[in-house]
Biopython code that builds the backbone (N, CA, C, O; Angstrom):
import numpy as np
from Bio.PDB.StructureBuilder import StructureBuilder

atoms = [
    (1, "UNK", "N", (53.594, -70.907, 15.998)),
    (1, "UNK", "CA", (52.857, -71.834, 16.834)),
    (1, "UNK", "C", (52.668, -71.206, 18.222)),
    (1, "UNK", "O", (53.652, -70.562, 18.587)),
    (2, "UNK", "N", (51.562, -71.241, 19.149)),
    (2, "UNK", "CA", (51.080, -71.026, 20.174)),
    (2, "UNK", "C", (51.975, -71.968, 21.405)),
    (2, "UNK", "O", (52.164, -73.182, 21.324)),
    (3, "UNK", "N", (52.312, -71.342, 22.195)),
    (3, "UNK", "CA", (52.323, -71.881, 23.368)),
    (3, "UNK", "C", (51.533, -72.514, 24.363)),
    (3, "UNK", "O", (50.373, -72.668, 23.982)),
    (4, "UNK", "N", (51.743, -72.899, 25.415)),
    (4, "UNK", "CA", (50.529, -73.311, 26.658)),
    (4, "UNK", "C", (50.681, -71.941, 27.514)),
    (4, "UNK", "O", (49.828, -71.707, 28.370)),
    (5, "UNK", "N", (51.511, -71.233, 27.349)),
    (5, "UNK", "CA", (51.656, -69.991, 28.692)),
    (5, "UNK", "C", (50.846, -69.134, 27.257)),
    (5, "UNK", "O", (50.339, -68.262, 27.963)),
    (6, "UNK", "N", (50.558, -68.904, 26.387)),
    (6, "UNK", "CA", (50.188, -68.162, 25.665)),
    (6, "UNK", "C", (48.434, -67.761, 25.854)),
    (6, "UNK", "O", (47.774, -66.731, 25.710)),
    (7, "UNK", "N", (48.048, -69.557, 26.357)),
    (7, "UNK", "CA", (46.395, -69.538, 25.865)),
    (7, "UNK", "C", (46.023, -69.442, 27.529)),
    (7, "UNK", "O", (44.826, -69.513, 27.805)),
    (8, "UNK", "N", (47.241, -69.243, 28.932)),
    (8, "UNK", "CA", (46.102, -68.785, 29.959)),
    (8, "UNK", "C", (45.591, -68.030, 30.512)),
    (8, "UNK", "O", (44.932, -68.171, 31.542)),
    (9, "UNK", "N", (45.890, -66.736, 29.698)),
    (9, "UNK", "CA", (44.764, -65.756, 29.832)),
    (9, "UNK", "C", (43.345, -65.991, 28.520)),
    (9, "UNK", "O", (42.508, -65.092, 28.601)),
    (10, "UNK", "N", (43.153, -66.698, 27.786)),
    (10, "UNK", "CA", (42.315, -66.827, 26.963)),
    (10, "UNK", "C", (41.267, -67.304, 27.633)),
    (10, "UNK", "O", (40.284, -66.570, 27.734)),
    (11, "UNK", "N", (41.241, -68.796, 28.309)),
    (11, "UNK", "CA", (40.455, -69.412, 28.889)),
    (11, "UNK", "C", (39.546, -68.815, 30.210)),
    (11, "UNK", "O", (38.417, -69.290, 30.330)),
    (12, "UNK", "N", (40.024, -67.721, 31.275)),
    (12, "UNK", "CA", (38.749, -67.272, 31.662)),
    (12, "UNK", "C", (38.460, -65.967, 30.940)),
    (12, "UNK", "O", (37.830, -65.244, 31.712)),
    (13, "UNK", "N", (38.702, -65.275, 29.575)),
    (13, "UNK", "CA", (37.946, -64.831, 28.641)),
    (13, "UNK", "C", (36.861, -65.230, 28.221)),
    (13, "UNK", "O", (35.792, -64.671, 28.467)),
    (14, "UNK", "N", (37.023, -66.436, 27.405)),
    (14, "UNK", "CA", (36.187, -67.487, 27.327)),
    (14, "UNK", "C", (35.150, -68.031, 27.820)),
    (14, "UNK", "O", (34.061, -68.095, 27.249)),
    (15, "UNK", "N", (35.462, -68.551, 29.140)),
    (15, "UNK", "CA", (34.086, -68.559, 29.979)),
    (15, "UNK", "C", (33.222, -67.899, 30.299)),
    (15, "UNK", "O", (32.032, -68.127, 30.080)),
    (16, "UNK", "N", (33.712, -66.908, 30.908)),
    (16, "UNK", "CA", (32.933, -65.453, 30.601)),
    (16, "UNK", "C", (32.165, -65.005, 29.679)),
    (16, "UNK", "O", (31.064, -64.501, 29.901)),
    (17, "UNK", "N", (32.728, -65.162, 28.449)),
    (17, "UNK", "CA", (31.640, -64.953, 27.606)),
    (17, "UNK", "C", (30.580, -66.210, 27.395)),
    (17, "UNK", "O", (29.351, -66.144, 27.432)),
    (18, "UNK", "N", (31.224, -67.111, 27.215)),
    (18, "UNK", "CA", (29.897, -68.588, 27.581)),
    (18, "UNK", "C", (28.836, -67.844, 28.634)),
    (18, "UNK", "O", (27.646, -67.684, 28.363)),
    (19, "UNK", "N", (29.388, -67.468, 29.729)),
    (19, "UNK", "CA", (28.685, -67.500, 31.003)),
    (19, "UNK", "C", (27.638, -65.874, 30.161)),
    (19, "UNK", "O", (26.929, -65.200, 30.908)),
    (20, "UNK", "N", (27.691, -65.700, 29.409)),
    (20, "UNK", "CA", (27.145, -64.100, 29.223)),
    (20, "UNK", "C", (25.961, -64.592, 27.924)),
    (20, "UNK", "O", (24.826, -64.564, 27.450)),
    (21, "UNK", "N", (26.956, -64.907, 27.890)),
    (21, "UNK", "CA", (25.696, -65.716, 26.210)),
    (21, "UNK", "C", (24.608, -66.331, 26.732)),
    (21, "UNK", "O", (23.427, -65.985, 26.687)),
    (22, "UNK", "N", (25.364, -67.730, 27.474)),
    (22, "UNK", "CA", (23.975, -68.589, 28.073)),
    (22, "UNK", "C", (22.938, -67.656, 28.795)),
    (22, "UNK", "O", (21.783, -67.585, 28.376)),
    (23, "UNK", "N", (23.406, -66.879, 29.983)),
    (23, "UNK", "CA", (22.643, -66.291, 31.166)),
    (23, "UNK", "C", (21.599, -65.065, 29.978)),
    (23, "UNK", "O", (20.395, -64.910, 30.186)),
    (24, "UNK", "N", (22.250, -64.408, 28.938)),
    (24, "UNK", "CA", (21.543, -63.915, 28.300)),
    (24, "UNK", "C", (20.237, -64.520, 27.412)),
    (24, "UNK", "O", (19.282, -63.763, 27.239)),
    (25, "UNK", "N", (20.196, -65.945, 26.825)),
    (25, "UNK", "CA", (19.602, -66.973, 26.630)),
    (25, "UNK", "C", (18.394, -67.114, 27.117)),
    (25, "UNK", "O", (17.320, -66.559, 26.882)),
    (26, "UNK", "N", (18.802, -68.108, 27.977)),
    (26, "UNK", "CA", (18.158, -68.269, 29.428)),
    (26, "UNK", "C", (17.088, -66.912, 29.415)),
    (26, "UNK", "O", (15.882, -67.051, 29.212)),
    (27, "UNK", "N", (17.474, -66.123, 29.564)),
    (27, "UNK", "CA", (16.729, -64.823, 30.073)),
    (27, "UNK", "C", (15.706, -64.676, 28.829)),
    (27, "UNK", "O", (14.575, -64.242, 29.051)),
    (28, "UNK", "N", (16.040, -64.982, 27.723)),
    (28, "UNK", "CA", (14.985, -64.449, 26.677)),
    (28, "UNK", "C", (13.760, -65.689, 26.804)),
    (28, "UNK", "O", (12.547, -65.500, 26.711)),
    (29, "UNK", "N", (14.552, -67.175, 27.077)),
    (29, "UNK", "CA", (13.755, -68.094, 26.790)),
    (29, "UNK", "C", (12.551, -68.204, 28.180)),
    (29, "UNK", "O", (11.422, -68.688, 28.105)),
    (30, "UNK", "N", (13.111, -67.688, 29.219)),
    (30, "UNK", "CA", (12.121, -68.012, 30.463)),
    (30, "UNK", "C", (11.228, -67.675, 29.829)),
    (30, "UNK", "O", (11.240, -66.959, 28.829)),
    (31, "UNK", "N", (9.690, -68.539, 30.756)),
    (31, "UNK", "CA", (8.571, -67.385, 30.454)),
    (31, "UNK", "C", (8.568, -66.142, 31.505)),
    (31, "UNK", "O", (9.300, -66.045, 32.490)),
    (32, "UNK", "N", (7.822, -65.443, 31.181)),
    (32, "UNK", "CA", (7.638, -64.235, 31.667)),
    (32, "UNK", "C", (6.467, -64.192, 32.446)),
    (32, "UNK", "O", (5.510, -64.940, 32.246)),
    (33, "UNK", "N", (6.538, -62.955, 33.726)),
    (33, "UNK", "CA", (5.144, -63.075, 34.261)),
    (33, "UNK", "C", (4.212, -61.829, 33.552)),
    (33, "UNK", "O", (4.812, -61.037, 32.825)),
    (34, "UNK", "N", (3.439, -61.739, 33.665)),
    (34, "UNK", "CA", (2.568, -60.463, 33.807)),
    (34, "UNK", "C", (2.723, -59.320, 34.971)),
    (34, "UNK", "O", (2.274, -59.496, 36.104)),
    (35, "UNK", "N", (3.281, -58.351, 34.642)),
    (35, "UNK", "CA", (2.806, -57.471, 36.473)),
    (35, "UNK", "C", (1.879, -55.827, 35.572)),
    (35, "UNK", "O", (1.984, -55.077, 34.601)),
    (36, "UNK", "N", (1.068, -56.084, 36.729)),
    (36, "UNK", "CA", (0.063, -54.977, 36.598)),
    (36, "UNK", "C", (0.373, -54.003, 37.620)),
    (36, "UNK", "O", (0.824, -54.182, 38.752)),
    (37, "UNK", "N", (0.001, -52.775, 36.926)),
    (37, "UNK", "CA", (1.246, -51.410, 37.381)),
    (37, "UNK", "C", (-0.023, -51.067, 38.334)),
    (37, "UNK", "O", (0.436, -50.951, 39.471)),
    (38, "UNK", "N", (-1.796, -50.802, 38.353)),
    (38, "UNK", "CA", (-2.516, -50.548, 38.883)),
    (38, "UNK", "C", (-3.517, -50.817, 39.153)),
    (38, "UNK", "O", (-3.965, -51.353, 38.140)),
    (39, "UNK", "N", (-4.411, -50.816, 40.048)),
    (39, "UNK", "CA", (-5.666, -51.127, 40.115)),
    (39, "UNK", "C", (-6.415, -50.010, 40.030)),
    (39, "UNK", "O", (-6.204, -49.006, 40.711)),
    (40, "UNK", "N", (-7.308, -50.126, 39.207)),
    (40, "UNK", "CA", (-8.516, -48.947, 39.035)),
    (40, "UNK", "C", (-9.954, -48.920, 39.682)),
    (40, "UNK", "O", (-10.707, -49.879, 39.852)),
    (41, "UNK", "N", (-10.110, -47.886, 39.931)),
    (41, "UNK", "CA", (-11.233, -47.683, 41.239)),
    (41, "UNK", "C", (-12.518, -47.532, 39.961)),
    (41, "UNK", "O", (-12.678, -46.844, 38.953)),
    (42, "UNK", "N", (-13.222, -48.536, 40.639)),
    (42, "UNK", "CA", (-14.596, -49.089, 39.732)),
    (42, "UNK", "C", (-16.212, -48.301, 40.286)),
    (42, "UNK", "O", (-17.242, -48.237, 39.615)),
    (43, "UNK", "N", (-15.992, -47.773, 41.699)),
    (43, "UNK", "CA", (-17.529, -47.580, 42.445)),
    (43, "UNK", "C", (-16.827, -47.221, 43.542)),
    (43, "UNK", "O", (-15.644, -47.510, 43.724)),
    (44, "UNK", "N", (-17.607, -46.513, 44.386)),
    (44, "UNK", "CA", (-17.453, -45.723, 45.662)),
    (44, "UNK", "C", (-18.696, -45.497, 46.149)),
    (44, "UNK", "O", (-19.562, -44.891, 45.519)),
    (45, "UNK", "N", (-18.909, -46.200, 47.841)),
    (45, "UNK", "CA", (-19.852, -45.815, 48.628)),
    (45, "UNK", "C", (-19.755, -44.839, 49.581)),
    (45, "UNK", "O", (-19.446, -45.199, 50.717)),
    (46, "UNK", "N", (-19.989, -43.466, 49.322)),
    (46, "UNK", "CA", (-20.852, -42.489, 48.700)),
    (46, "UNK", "C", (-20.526, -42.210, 47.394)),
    (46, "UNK", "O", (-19.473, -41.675, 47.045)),
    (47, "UNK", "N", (-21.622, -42.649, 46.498)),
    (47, "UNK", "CA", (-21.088, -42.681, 45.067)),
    (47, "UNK", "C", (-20.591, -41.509, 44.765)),
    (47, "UNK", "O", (-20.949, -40.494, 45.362)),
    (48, "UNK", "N", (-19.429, -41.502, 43.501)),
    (48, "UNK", "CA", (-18.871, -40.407, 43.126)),
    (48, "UNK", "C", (-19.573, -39.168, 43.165)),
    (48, "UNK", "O", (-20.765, -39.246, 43.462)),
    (49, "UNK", "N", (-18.946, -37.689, 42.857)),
    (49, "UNK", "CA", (-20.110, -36.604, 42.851)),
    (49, "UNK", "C", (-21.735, -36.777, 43.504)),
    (49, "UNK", "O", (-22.621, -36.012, 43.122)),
    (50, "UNK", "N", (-21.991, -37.803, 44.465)),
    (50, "UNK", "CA", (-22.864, -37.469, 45.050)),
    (50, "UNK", "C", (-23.192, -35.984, 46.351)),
    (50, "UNK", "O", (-22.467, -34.989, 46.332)),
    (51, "UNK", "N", (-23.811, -36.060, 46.883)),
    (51, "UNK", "CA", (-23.913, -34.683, 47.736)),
    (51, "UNK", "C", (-24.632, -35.552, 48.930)),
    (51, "UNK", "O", (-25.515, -36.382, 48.716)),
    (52, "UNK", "N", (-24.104, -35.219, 50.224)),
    (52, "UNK", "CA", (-24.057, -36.088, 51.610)),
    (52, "UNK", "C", (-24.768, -35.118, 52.155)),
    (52, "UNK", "O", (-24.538, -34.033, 51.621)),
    (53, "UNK", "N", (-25.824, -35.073, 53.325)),
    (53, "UNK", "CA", (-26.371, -34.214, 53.979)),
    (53, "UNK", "C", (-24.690, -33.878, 55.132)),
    (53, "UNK", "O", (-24.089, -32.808, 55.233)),
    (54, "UNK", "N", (-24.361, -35.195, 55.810)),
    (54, "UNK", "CA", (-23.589, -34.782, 56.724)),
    (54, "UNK", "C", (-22.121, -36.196, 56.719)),
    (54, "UNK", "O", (-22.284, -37.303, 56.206)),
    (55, "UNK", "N", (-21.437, -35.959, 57.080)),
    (55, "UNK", "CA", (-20.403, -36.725, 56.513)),
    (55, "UNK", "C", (-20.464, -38.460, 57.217)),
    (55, "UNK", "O", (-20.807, -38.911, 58.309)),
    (56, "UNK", "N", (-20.050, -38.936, 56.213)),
    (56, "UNK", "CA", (-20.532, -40.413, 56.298)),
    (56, "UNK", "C", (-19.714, -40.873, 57.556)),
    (56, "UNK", "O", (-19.263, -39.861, 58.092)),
    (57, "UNK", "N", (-19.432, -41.749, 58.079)),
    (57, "UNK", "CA", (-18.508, -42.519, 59.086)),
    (57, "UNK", "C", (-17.595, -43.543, 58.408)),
    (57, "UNK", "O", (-16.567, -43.938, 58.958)),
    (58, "UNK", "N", (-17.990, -43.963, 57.208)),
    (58, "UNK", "CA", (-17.588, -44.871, 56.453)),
    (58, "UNK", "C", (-17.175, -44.727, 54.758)),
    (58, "UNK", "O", (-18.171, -44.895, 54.054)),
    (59, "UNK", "N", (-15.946, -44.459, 54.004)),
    (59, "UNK", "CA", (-16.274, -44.081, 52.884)),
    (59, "UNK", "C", (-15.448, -45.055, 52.334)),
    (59, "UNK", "O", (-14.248, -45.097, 52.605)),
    (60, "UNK", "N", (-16.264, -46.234, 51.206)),
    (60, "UNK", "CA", (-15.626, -47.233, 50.752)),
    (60, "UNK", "C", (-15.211, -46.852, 49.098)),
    (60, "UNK", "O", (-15.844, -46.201, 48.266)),
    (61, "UNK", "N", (-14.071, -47.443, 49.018)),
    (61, "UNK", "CA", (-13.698, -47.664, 47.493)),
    (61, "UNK", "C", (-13.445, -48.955, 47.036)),
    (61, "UNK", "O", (-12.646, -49.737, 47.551)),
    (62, "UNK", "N", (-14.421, -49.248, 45.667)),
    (62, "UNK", "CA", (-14.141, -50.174, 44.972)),
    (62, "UNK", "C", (-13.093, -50.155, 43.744)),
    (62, "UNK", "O", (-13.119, -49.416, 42.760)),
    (63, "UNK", "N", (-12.236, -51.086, 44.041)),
    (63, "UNK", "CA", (-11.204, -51.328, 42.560)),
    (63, "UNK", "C", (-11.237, -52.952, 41.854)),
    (63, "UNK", "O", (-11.674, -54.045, 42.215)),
    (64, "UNK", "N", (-10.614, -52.493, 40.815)),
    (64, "UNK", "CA", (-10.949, -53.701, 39.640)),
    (64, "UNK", "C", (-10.149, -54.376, 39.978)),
    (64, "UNK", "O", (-10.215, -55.221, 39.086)),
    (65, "UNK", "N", (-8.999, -54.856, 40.935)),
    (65, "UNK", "CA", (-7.925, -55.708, 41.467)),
    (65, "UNK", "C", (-7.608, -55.750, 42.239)),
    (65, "UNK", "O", (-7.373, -54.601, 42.611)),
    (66, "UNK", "N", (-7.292, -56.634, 43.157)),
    (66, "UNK", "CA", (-6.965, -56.970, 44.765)),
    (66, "UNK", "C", (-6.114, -55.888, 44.737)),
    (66, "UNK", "O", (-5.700, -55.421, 43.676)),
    (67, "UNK", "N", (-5.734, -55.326, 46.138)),
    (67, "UNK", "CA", (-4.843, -54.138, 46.271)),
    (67, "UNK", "C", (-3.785, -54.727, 47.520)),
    (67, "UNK", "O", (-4.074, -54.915, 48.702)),
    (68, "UNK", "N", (-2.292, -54.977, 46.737)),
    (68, "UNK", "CA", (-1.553, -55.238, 47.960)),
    (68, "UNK", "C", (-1.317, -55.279, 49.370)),
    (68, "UNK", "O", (-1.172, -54.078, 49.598)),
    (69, "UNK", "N", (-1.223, -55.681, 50.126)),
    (69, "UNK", "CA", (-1.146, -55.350, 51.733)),
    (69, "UNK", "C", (-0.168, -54.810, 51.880)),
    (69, "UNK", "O", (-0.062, -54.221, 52.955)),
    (70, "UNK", "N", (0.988, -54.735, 50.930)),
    (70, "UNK", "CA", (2.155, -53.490, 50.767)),
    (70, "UNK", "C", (1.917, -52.384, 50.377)),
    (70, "UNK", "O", (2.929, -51.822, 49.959)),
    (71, "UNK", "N", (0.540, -51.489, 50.292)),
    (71, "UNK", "CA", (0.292, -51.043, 49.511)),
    (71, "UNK", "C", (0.101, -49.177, 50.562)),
    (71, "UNK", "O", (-0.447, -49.284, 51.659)),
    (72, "UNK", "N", (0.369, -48.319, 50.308)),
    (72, "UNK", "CA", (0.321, -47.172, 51.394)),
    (72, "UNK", "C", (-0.616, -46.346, 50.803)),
    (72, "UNK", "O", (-0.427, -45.910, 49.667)),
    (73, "UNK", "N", (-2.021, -45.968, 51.715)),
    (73, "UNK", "CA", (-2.600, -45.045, 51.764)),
    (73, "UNK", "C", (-2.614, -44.139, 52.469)),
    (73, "UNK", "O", (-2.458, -44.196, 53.689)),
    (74, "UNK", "N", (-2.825, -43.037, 51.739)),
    (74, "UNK", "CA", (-2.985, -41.729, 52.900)),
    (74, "UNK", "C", (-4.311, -40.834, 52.350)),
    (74, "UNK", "O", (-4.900, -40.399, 51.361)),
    (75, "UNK", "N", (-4.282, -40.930, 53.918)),
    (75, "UNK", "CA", (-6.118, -40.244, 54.446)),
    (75, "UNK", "C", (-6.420, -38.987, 54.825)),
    (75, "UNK", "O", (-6.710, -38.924, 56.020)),
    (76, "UNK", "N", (-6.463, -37.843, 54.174)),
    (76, "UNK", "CA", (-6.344, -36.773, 54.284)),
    (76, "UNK", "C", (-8.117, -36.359, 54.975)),
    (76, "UNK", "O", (-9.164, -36.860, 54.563)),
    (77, "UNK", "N", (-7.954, -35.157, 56.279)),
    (77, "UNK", "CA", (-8.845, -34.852, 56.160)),
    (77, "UNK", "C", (-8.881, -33.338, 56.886)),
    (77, "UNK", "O", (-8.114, -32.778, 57.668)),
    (78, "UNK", "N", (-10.230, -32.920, 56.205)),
    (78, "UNK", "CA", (-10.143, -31.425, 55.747)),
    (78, "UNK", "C", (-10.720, -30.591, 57.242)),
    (78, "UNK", "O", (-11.804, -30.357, 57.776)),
    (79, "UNK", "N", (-9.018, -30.286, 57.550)),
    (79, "UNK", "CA", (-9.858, -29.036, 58.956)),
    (79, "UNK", "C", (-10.868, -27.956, 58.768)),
    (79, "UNK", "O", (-11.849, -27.797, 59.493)),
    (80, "UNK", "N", (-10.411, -26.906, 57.283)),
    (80, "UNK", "CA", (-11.302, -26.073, 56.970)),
    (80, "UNK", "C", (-10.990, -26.272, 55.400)),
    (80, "UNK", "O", (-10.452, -27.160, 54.739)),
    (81, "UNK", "N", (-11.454, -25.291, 55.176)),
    (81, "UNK", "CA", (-12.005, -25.047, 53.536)),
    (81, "UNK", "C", (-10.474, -24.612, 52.375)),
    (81, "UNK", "O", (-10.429, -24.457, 51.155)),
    (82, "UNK", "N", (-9.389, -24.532, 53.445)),
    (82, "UNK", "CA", (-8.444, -24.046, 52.885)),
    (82, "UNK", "C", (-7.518, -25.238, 53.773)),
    (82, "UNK", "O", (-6.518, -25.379, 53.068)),
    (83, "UNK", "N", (-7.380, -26.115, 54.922)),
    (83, "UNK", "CA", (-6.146, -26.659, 55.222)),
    (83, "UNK", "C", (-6.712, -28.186, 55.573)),
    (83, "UNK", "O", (-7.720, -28.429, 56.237)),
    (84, "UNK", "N", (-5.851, -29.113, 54.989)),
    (84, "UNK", "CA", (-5.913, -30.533, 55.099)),
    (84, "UNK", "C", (-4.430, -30.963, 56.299)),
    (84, "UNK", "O", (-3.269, -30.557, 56.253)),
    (85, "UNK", "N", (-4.935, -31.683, 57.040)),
    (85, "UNK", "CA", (-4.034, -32.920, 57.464)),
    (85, "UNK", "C", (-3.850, -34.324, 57.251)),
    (85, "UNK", "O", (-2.951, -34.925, 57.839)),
]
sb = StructureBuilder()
sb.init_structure("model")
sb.init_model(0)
sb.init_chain("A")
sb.init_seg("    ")
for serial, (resi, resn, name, xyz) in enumerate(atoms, 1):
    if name == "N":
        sb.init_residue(resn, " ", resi, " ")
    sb.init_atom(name, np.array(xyz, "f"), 0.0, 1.0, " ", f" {name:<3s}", serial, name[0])
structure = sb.get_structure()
């Protein structure tokens, strides 16, 4: 026969695993969101492979999805024919 000093290390065993089961549960049953890894560039004003007499002031890109305001671009531009900053 079992004791009472026997079963109190059992009981936070026990919970623990309750607490692992449910939270695992839970997790399958939520719904889920959607996340989209990118937005893809649809059009560009100066259209792609076009040829510019002299360089625009303005060069826009269109994409197929809002683009975060967290989002970091970098703007490279070409001193000569061989070095970018």
């Amino acid at each position: 026969m079992l004791h009472r000093h026997d079963l109190r290390g059992l009981l936070p065993v026990t919970l623990s695993l309750i607490t692992l089961l449910l939270s695992g549960w839970l997790t399958l049953l939520a719904p889920q969101s959607v996340a989209y890894a990118h937005a893809f560039v649809i059009g560009s004003d100066p259209v792609d492979g076009s040829t510019v007499a002299n360089a625009p002031r303005v060069v826009r890109i269109f994409f197929a999805a809002a683009i975060s305001p967290a989002s970091i671009a970098h703007v490279y531009k070409q001193l000569s024919p061989s070095t970018y900053r």
